[in-house]
Structure formats: C-alpha cells, structure tokens
Backbone as CSV, one residue per row, in Angstrom:
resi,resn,N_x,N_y,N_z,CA_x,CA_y,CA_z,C_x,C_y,C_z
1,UNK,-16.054,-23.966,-27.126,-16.168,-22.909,-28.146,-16.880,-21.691,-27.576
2,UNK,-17.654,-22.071,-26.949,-18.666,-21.017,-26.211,-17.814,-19.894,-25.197
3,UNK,-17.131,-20.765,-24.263,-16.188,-20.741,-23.261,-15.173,-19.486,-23.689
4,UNK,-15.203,-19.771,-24.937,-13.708,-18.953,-25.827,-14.241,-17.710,-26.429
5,UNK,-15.788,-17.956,-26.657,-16.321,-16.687,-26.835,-16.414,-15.657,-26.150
6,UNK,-16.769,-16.017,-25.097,-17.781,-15.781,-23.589,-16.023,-15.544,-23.042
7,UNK,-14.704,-16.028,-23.057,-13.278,-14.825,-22.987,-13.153,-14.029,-23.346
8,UNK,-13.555,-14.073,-24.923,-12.606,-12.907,-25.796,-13.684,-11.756,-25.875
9,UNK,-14.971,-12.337,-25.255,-15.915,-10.858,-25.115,-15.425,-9.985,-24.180
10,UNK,-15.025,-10.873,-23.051,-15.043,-10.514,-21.660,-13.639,-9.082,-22.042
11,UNK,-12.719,-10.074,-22.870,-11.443,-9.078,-22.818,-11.143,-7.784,-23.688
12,UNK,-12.495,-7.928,-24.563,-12.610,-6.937,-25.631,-13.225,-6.156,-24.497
13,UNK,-14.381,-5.945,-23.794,-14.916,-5.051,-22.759,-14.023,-4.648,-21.690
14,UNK,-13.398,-5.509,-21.186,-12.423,-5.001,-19.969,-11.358,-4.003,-21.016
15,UNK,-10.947,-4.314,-22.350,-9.952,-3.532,-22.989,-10.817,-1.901,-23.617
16,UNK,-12.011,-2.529,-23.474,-12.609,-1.082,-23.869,-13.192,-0.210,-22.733
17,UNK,-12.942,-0.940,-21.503,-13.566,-0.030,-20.416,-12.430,0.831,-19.783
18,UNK,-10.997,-0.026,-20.270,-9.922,0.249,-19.867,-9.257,2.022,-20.739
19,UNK,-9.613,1.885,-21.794,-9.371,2.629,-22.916,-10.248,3.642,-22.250
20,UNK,-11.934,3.132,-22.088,-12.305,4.417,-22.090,-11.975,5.220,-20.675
21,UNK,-11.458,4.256,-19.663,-10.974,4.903,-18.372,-9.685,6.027,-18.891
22,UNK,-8.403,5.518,-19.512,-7.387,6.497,-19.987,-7.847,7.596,-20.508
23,UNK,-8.787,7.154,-21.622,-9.294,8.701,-21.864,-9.817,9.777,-21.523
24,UNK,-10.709,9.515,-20.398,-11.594,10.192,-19.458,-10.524,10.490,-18.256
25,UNK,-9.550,9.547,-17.852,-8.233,9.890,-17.224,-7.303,11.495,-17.772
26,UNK,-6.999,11.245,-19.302,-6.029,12.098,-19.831,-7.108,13.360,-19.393
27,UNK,-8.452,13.631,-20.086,-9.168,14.510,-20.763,-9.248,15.266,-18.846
28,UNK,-9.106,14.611,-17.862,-9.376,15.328,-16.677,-8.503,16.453,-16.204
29,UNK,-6.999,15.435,-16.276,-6.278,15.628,-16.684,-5.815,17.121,-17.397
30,UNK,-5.821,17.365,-18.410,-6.625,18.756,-19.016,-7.311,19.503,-18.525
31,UNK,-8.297,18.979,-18.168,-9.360,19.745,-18.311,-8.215,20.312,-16.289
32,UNK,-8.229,20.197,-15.170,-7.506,20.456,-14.351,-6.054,21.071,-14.540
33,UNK,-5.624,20.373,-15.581,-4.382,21.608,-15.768,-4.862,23.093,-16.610
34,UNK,-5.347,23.062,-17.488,-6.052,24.524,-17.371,-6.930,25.430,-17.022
35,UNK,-7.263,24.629,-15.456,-8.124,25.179,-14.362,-7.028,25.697,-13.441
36,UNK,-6.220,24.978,-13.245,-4.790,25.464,-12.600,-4.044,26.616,-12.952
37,UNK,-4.413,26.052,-14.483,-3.458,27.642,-15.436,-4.543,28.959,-15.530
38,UNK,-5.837,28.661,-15.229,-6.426,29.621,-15.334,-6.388,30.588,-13.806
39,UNK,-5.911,29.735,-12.937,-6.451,29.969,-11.357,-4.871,30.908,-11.234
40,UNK,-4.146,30.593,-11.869,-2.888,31.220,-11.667,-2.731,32.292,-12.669
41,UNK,-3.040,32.943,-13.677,-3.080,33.485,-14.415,-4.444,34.427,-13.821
42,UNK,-5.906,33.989,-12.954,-6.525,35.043,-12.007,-5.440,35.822,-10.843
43,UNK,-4.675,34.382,-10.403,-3.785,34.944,-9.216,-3.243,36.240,-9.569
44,UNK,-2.551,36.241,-11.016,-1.844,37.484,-11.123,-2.513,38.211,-11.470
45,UNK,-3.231,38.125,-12.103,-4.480,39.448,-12.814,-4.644,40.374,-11.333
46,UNK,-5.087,39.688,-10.286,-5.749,40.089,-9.369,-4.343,40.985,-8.297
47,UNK,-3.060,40.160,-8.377,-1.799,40.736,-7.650,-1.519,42.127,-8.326
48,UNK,-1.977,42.019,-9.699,-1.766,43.533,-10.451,-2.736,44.420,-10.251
49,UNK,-3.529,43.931,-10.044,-4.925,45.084,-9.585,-4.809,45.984,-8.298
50,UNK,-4.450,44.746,-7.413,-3.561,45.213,-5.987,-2.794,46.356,-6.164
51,UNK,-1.704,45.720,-6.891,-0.756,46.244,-7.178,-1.034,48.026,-7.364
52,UNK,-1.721,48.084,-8.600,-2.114,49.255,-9.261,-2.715,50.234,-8.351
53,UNK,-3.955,49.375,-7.308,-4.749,50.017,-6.380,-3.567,50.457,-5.323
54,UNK,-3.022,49.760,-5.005,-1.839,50.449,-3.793,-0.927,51.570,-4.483
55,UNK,-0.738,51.202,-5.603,-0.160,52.626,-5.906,-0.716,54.028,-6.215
56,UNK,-2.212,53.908,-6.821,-2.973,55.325,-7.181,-3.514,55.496,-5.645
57,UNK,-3.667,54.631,-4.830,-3.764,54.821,-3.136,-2.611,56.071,-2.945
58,UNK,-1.332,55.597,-2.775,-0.125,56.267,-2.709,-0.072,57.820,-3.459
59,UNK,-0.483,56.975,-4.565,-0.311,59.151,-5.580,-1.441,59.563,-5.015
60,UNK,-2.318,58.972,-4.703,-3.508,60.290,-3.723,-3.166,60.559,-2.506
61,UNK,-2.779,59.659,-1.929,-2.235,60.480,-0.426,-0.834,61.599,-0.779
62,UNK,0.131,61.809,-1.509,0.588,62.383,-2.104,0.129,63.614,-2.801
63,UNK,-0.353,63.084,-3.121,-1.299,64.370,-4.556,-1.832,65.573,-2.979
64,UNK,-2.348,64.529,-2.331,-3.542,65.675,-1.208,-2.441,66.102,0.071
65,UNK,-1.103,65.298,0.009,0.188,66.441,0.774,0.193,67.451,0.205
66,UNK,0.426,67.526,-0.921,1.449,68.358,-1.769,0.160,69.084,-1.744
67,UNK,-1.279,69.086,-2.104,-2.246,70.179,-1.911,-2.264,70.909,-0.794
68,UNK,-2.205,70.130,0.262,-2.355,70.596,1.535,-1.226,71.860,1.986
69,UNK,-0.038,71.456,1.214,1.505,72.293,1.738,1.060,73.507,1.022
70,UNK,0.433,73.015,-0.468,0.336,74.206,-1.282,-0.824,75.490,-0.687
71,UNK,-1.337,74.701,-0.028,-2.629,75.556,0.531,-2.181,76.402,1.598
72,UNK,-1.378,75.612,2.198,-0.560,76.454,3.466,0.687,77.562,3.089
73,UNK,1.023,76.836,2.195,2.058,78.441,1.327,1.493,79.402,1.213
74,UNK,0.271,79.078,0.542,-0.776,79.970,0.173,-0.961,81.022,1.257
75,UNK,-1.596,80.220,1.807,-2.031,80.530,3.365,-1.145,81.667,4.413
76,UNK,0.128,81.218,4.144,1.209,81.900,4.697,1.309,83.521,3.812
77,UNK,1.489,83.435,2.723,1.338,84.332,1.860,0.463,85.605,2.144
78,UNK,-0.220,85.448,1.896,-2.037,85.867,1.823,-1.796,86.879,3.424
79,UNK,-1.544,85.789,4.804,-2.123,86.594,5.653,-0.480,87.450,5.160
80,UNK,0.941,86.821,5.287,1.848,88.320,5.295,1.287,89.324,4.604
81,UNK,0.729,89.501,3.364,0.435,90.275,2.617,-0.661,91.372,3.190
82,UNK,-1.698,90.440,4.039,-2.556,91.560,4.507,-2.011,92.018,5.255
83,UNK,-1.160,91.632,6.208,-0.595,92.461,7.431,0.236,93.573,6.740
84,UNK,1.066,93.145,5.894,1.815,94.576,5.598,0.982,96.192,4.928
85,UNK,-0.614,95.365,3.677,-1.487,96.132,3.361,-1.831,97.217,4.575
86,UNK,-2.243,96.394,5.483,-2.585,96.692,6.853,-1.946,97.895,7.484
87,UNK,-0.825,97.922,7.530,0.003,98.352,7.974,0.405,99.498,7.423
88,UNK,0.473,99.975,6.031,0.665,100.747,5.155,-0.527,101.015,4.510
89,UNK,-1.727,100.838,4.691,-3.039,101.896,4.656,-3.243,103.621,4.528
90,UNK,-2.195,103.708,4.937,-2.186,105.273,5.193,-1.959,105.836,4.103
91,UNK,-0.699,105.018,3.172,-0.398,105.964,2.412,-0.914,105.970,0.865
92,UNK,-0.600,106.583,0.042,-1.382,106.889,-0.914,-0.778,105.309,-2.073
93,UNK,-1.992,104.699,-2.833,-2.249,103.956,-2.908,-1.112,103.600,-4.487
94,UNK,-0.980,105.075,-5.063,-0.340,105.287,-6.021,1.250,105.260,-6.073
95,UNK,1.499,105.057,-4.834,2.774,105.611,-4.567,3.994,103.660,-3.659
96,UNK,2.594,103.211,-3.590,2.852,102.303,-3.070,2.007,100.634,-3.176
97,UNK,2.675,99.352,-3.363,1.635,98.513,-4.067,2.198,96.854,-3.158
98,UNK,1.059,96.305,-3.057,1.710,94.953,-1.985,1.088,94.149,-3.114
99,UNK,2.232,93.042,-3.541,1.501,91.923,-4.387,2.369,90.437,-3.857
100,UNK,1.720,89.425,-4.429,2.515,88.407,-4.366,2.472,87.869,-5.727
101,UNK,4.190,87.689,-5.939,4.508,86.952,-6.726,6.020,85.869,-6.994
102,UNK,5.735,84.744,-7.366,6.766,84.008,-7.137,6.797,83.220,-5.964
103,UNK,5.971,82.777,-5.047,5.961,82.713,-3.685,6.760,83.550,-2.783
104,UNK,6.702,84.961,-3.325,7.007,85.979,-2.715,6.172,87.455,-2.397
105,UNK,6.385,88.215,-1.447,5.526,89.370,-0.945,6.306,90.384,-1.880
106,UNK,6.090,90.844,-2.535,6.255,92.448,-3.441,6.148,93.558,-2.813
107,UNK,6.529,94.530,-1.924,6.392,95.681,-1.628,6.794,96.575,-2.116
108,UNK,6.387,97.642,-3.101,6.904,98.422,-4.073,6.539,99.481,-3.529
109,UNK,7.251,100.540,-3.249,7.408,101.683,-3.046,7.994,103.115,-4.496
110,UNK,7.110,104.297,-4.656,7.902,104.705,-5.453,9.158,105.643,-4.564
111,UNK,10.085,106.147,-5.909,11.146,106.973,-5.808,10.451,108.556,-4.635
112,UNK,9.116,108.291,-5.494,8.082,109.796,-4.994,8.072,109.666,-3.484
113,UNK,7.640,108.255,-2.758,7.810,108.574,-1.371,8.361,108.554,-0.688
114,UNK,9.648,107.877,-1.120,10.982,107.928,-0.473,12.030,108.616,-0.498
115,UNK,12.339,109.321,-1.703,13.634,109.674,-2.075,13.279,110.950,-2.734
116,UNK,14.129,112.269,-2.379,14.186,113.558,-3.667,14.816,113.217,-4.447
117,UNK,14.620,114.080,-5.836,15.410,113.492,-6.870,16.646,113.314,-6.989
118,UNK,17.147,112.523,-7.514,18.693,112.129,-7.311,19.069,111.927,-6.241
119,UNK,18.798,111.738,-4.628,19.065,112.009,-3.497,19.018,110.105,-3.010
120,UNK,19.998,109.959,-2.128,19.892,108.530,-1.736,19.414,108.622,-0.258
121,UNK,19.137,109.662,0.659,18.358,109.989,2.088,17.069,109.896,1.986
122,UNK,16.624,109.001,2.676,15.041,108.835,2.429,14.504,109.802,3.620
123,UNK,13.034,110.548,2.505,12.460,111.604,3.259,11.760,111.003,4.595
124,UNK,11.151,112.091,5.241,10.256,111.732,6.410,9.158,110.879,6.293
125,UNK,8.219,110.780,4.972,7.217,110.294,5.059,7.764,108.827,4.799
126,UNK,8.837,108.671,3.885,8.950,107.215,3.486,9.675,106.239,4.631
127,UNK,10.303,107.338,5.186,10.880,107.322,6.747,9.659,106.086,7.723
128,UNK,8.607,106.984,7.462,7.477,106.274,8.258,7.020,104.937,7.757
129,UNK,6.970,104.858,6.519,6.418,103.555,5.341,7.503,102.687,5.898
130,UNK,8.442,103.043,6.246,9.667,101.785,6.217,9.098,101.181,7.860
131,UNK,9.612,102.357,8.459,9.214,101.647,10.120,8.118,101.198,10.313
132,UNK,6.968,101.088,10.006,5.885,100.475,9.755,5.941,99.263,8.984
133,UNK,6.409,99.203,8.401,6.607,98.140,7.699,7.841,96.907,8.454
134,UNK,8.795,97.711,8.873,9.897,96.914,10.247,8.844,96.255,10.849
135,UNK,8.030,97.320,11.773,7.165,96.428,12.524,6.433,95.351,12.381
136,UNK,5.797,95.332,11.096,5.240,93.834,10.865,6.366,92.576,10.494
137,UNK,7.425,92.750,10.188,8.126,91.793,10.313,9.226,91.284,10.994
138,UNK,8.834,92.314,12.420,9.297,91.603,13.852,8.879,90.944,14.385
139,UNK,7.438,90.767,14.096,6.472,89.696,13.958,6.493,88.665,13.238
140,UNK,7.572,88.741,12.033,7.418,87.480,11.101,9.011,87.051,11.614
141,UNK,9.264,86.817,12.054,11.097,86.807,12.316,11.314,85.881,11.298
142,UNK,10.383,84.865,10.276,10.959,83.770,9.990,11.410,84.224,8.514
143,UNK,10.315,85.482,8.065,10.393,86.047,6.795,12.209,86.724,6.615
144,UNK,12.602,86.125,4.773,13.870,87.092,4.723,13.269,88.155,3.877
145,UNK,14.639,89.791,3.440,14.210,90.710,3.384,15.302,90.977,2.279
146,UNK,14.428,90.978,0.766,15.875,91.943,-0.260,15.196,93.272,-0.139
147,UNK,16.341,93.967,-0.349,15.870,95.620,-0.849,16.659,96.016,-1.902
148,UNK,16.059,95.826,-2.952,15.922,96.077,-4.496,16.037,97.710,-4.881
149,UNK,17.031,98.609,-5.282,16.700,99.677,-5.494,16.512,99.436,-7.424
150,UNK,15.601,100.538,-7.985,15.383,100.484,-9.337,15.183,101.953,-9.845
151,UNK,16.138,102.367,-11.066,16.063,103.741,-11.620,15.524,103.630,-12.950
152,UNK,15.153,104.629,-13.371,14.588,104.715,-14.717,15.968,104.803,-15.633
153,UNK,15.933,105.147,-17.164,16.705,104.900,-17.557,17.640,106.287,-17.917
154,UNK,16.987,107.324,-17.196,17.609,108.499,-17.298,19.192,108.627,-16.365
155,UNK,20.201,108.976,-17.145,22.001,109.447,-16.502,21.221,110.187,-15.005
156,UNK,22.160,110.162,-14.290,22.122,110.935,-13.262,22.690,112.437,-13.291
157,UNK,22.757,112.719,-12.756,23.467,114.555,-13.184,24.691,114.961,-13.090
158,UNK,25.324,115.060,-13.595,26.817,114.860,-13.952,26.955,115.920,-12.479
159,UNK,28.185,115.315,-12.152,28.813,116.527,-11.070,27.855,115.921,-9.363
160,UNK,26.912,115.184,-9.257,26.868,114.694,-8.383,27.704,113.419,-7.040
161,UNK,27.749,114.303,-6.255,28.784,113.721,-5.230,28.217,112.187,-4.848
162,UNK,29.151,111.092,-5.188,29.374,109.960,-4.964,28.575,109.144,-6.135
163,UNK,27.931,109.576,-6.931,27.146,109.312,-7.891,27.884,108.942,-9.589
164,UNK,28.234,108.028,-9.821,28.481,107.988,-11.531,27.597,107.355,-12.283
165,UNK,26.923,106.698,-11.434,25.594,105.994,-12.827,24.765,105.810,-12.335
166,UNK,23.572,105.422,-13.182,22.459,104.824,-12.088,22.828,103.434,-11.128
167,UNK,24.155,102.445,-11.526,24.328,101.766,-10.622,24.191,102.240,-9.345
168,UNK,25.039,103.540,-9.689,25.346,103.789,-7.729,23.798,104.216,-7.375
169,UNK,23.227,104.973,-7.960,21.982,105.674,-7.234,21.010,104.569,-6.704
170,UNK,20.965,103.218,-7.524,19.922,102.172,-7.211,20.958,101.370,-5.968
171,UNK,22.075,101.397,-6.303,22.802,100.524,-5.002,22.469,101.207,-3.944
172,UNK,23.015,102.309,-3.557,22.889,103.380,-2.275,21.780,103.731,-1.573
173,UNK,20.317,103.245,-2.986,19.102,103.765,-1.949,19.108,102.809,-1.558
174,UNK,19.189,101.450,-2.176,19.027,99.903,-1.433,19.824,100.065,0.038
175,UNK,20.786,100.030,-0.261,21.467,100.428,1.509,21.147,100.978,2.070
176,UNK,20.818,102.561,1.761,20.313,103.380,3.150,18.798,102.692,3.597
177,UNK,17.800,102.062,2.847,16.647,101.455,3.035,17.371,99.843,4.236
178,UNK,18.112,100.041,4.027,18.620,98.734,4.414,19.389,98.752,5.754
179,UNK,20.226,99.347,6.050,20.546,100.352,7.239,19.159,101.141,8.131
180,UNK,18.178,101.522,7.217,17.244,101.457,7.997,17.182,100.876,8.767
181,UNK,16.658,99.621,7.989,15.432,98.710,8.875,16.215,97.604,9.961
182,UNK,17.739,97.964,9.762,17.905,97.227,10.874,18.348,98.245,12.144
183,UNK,18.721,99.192,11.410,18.806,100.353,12.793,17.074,100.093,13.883
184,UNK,15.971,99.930,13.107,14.668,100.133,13.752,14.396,98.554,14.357
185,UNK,15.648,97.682,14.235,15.423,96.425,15.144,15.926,95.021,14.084
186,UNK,15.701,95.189,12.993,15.662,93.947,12.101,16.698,93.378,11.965
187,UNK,17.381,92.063,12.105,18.280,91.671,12.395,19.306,91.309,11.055
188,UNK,20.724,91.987,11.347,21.197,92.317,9.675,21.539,91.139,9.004
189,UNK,21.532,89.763,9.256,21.288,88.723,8.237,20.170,88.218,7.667
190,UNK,19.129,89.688,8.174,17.740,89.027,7.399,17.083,90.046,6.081
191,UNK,18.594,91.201,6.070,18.273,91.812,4.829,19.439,91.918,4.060
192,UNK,18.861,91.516,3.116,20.036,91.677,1.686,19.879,93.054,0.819
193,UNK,20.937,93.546,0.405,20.404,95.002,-0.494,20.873,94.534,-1.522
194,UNK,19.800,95.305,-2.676,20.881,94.786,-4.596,20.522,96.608,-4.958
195,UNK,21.380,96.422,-6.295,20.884,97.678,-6.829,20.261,97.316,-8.493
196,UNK,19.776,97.380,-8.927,19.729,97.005,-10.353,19.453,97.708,-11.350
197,UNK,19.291,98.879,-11.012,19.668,100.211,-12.010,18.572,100.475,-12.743
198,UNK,18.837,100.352,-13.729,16.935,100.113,-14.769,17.099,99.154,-15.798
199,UNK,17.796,98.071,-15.105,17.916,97.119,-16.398,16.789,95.925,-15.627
200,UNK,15.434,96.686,-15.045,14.619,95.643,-14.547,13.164,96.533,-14.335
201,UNK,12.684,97.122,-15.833,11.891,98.143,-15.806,10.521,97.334,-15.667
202,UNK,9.302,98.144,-15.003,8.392,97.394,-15.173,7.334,98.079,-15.905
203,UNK,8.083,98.913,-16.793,7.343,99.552,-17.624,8.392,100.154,-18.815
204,UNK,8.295,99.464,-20.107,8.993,99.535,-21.006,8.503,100.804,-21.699
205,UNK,7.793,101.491,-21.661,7.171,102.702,-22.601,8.297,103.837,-22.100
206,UNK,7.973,105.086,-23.310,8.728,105.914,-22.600,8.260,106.901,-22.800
207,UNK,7.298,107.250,-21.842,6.612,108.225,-21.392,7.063,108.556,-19.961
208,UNK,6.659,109.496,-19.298,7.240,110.505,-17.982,6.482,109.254,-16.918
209,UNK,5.293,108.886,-17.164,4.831,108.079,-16.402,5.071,106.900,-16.234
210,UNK,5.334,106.486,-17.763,6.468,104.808,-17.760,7.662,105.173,-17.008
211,UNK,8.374,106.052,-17.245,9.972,106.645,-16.460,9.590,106.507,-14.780
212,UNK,8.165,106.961,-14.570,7.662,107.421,-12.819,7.797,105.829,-12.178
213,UNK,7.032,104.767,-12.926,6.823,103.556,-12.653,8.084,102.665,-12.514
214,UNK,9.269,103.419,-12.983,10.172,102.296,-12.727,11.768,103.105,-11.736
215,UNK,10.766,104.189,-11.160,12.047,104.750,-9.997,11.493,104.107,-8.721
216,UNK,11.531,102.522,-8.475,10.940,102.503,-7.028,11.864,101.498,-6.772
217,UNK,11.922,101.127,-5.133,12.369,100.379,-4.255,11.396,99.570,-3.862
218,UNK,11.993,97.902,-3.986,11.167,97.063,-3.967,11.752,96.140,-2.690
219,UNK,10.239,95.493,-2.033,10.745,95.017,-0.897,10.584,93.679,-0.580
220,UNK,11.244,93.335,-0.980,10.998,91.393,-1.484,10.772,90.547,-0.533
221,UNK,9.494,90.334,0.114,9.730,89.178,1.662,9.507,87.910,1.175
222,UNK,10.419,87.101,1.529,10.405,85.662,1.191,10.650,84.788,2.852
223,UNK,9.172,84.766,2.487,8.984,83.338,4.243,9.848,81.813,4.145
224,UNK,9.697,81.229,5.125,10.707,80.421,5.337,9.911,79.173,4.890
225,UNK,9.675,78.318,3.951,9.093,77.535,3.371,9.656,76.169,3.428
226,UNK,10.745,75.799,4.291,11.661,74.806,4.343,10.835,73.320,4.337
227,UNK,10.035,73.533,5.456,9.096,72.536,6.016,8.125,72.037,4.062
228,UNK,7.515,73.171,4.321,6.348,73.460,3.095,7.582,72.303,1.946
229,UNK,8.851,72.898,1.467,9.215,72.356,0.345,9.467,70.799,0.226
230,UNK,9.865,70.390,1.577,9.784,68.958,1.941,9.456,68.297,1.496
231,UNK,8.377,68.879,1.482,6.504,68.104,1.100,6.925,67.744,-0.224
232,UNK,6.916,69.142,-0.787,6.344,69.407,-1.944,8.046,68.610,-2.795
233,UNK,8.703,68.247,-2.306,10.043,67.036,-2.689,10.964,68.747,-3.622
234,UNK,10.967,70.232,-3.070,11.691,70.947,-3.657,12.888,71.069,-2.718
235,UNK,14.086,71.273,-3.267,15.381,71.926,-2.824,15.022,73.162,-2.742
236,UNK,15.280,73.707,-1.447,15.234,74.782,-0.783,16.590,75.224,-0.939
C-alpha cells in the first residue's frame, strides 16, 4: 500500500516537473521569438537610418556642386562686367550703363552716343565705345554677342532713304554695330543682330526723357556656361 503511494507520488511530481518544464519551454520560446522579432524590426529601423543618412549625404554634396557652379557663374559674370566697366570709363556715365542680368552682361549704349538722329552710321565717339569694347572680348573668345537695336515710339520721317518704320531704323543700327565689331576682329558667328523697334521700352512714360531712355543699342554678352549648366542638371 505504501509502495503504491510512494508511485503515484513519484508520478504526480515527475508529471508536474514535466508540465512545469513545457511551460517554461513554450514561455522561452516567446519570450526568444520576440527578441528575434525585435532584433529584426532594429535591423530595419537602423537600414532606414542608413538609408536616409546616405541620401541627405548625397543632397549635400549636391546642394554644395550646384553652389559652387553657382558661385563660379557668378564669378564669371562679375569679372566680364568689370572688364568691360573698365574699359568704357571714359565715357559719360549717362549715355552708357553695364549691368548683369539674366546670367547675362547688359551693355547699353544710348542713340546719343552712337547714332544722329534718324541716321543708322555710327558717329566717331561711339565709333570708339564699340572698339573698346571689341577689345575686351577678344579676350573672352568664349563670350557670345547680340546687338539689340531699340527706338522710341516716335514714326521715323517720312521721305527717309531706306527707312519705313522704326523696324528698319532698329534693324540697320543693329547691323552696322554688328559689321562693326567684326570688321575690328570679332569673329562673325559670335554676333547676332535683332532689331526690336520700341516694342521693348525700358521706360514706359512719355516724357522726352522716357522717349531718350529707350533709343539705345544694347549689347548682350552671354558666356559660355556649358560646363557650369552640367552641374547645375540645365539644358544648355
């Protein structure tokens, strides 16, 4: 009787040591599969961080090209501009204006120093403004060259030879300015002539002095930026 006790104890303990082994089995179990799921779920947290860091890596080396090109456009700009200032010092300050705009050099000349009225032969002094101005961009060979003629909005004078509108008067000074500058060396696929009459005033008033401001010839230098646009991912 004892014997039978001293079994069925034995098998109640081995069945409860057994039980409590499965359970402490399963619960590990667990407790390791969402150490696993957690370790993999860091994995990616951390592949996206990467991730993210390699790419704002990328837009800053980027970001500081595209500064760098921009600085050098700049750069390019700036000195053409002083050289031509430079260069055209002499003449009166009113009559003549260097700007940049557009990533372009502006050289504005008026009608006053180039041209008599109605006349498409440019005088002596503007004569000089031009060849001076040739010269600094035999030096730039890379720079191109429009020559923009612009009239106010006044008819031309009836009965003038070769003349019917202000088309022709703004076309013709553009050419003879243009014929210039390659007669004095400049090579003739590096200037374009337009005429645009006065439908490109830069002074809408109409006063004698608004009318003065918009009889000029403009001298458009646009440098060769090919490299620069690369960068900067523009179609040239």
């Amino acid at each position: 009787m004892k014997f039978n006790f001293f079994k069925a104890s034995l098998s109640l303990l081995l069945c409860t040591t057994l039980m409590a082994s499965c359970v402490s089995s399963k619960k590990y179990e667990e407790l390791k599969a969402s150490k696993d799921a957690l370790e993999r779920e860091q994995a990616a947290s951390q592949q996206k961080v990467n991730d993210l860091s390699a790419s704002l890596k990328d837009r800053e080396q980027k970001l500081a090209e595209m500064e760098r090109a921009m600085n050098e456009q700049q750069k390019i700009l700036d000195n053409l501009k002083n050289e031509v200032n430079a260069a055209l010092q002499g003449f009166n300050q009113s009559d003549l204006s260097v700007n940049i705009k557009d990533g372009k050099v502006y050289v504005s000349m008026s009608d006053k120093l180039l041209f008599a009225t109605g006349s498409t032969k440019v005088n002596p002094g503007g004569k000089k403004a031009i060849d001076q101005l040739v010269d600094v961009l035999k030096k730039n060979q890379e720079v191109g060259v429009m020559v923009e003629g612009h009239t106010d909005d006044v008819s031309v004078a009836s009965g003038m030879k070769y003349l019917t509108d202000n088309w022709d008067l703004s076309v013709l000074r553009a050419t003879e300015i243009t014929r210039m500058m390659t007669e004095k060396g400049l090579s003739p696929d590096r200037v374009t002539p337009a005429g645009r009459s006065y439908y490109m005033p830069k002074d809408t008033g109409r006063s004698a002095e608004a009318k003065a401001k918009n009889r000029r010839t403009e001298i458009i230098l646009t440098p060769d930026f090919t490299e620069i646009y690369k960068i900067l991912g523009i179609q040239s």
